[in-house]
N, C-alpha and C positions, 0 to 999 in steps of 0.2 A: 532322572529322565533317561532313558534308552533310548537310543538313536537307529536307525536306517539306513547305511549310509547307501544313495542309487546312484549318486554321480561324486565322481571326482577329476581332480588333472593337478597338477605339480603343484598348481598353487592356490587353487579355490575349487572347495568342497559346499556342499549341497547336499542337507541331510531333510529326510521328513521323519516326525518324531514319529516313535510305535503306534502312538492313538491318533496319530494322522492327522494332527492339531496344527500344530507347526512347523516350517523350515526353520533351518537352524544352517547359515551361512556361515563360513571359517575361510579364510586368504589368510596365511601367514599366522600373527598375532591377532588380528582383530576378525571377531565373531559376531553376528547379530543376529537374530530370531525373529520371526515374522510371524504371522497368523498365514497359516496354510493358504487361506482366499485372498492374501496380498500376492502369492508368487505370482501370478499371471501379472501384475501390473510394477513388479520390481524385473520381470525379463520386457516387458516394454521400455523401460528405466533404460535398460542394458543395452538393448537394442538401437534406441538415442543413440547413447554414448559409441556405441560400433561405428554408427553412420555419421556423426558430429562433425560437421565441416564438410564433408561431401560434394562435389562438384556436380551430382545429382542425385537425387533421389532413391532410395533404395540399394544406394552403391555404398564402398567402406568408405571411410572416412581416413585419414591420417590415424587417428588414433585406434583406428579398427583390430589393431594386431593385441592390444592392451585387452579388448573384449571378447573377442571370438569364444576361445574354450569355457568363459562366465556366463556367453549368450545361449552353448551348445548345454552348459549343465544345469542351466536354468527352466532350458527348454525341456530337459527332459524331466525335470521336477516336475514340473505343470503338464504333462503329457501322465504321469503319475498321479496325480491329484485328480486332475480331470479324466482320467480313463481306471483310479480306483486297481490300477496292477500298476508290478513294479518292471519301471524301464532296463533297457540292458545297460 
């Protein structure tokens, strides 16, 4: 398998394979892989988790600091998938 790599940050990578099939998510030690048409609904996932506890709506949450660059490299996965080029 060859990989892509469009997004990364210090600690969670975000790869779409060559045939465009699947992400391939890495933080640290643990990796997981997804069917390309899940990403849009594991940066939903993500997005929860940013805003979790929230005092309103659409704002961070306490734990927001733990997701931001997971939400930011998610995002541009799926802006890749769904726009067919690759992000900066």
């Amino acid at each position: 398998m060859r990989l892509v790599v469009i997004a990364m940050s210090d600690r969670f990578v975000a790869a779409i394979t060559k045939d465009r099939s699947r992400v391939v998510m890495t933080r640290g030690t643990w990796r997981h892989t997804i069917p390309a048409e899940q990403a849009k609904d594991w940066l939903v996932m993500y997005r929860k988790l940013w805003g979790r506890k929230a005092t309103k709506p659409g704002e961070p949450g306490p734990y927001a600091r733990f997701y931001e660059s997971t939400v930011a490299r998610m995002e541009k996965v799926v802006a890749e998938i769904e726009g067919g080029r690759h992000a900066p």
